[in-house]
C-alpha positions in Angstrom: -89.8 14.5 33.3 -86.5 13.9 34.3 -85.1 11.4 37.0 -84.8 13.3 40.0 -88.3 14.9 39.5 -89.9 11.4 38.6 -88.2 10.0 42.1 -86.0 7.5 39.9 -83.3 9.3 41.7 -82.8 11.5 45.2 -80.5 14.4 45.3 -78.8 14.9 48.1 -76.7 17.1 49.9 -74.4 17.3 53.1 -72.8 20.0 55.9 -69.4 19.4 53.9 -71.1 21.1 50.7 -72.6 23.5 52.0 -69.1 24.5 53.6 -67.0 24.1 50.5 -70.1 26.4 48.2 -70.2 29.2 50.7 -66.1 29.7 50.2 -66.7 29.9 46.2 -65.0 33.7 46.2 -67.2 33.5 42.6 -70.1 35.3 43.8 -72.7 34.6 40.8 -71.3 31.1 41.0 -72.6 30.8 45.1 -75.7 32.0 44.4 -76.5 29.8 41.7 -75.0 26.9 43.2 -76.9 27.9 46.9 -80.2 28.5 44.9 -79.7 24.6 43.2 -79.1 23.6 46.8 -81.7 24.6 47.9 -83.7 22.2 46.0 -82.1 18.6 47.3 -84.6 16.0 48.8 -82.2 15.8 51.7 -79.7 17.4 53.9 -77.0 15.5 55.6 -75.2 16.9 58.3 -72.0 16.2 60.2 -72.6 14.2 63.9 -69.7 12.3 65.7 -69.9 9.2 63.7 -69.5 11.3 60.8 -66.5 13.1 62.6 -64.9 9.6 62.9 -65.2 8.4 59.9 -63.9 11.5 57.7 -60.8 11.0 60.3 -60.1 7.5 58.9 -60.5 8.8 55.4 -58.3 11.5 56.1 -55.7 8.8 57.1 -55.9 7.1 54.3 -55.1 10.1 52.2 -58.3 11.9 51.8 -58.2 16.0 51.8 -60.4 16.8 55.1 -63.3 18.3 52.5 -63.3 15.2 50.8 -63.6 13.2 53.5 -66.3 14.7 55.0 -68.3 14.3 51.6 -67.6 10.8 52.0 -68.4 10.3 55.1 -71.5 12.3 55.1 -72.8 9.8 51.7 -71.9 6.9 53.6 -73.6 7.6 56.7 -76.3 8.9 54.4 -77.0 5.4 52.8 -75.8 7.3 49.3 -75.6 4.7 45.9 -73.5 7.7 44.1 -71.1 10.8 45.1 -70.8 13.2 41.8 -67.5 15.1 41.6 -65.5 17.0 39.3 -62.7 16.7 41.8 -60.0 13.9 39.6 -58.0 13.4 42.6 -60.6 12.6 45.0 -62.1 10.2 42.5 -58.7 8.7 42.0 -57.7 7.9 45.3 -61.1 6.7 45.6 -61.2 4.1 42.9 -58.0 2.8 44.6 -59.8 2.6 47.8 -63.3 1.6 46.6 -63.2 -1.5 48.7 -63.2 0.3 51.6 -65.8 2.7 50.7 -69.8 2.4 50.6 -70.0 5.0 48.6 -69.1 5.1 45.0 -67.1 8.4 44.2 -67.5 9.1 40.4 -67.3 12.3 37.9 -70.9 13.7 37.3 -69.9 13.1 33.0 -68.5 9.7 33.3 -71.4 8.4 35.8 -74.0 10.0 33.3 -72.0 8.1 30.3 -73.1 4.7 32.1 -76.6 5.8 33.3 -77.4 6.4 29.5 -75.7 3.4 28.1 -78.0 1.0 30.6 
């Protein structure tokens, strides 16, 4: 049994994914990526203090997508963000002391995970 299905870990997912999937123009892709979805443990969505928070991030040099991710997790009380986006993990190693959220690549994450 795997980590997610043993409860070791929760997946989760926000608003700002569910945007950024459903503008995929790969229609196969979508689906499959809808359908996984579909399974998270929980959904976060976008309120005010979410709002507000992605608008500091985007100060700070954040694209707007990004920074609703982050602020989603955050709010969300998330340990780990998985993304295969290197620029949004860069600038967020440089800002990680700002963050609550660690931003990471899905590979690189599961490289420590397996080496613990």
């Amino acid at each position: 049994m795997g980590h997610i299905e043993s409860g070791q870990w929760e997946w989760v997912i926000g608003d700002a994914l569910v945007v950024e999937v459903s503008q995929n123009p790969a229609g196969a892709e979508r689906r499959r990526v809808t359908m996984m979805m579909e399974t998270a443990k929980r959904h976060l969505t976008v309120q005010e203090a979410e709002r507000t928070r992605a608008a500091e991030l985007l100060a700070e040099g954040f694209q707007a997508i990004d920074a609703l991710h982050i602020a989603c997790a955050e709010s969300g009380g998330v340990d780990v963000l998985l993304t295969t986006d290197d620029h949004m993990v860069q600038r967020a190693e440089r800002l990680s002391k700002q963050l609550t959220v660690r931003v990471v690549n899905p590979l690189t994450w599961l490289r420590e995970v397996h080496k613990e």
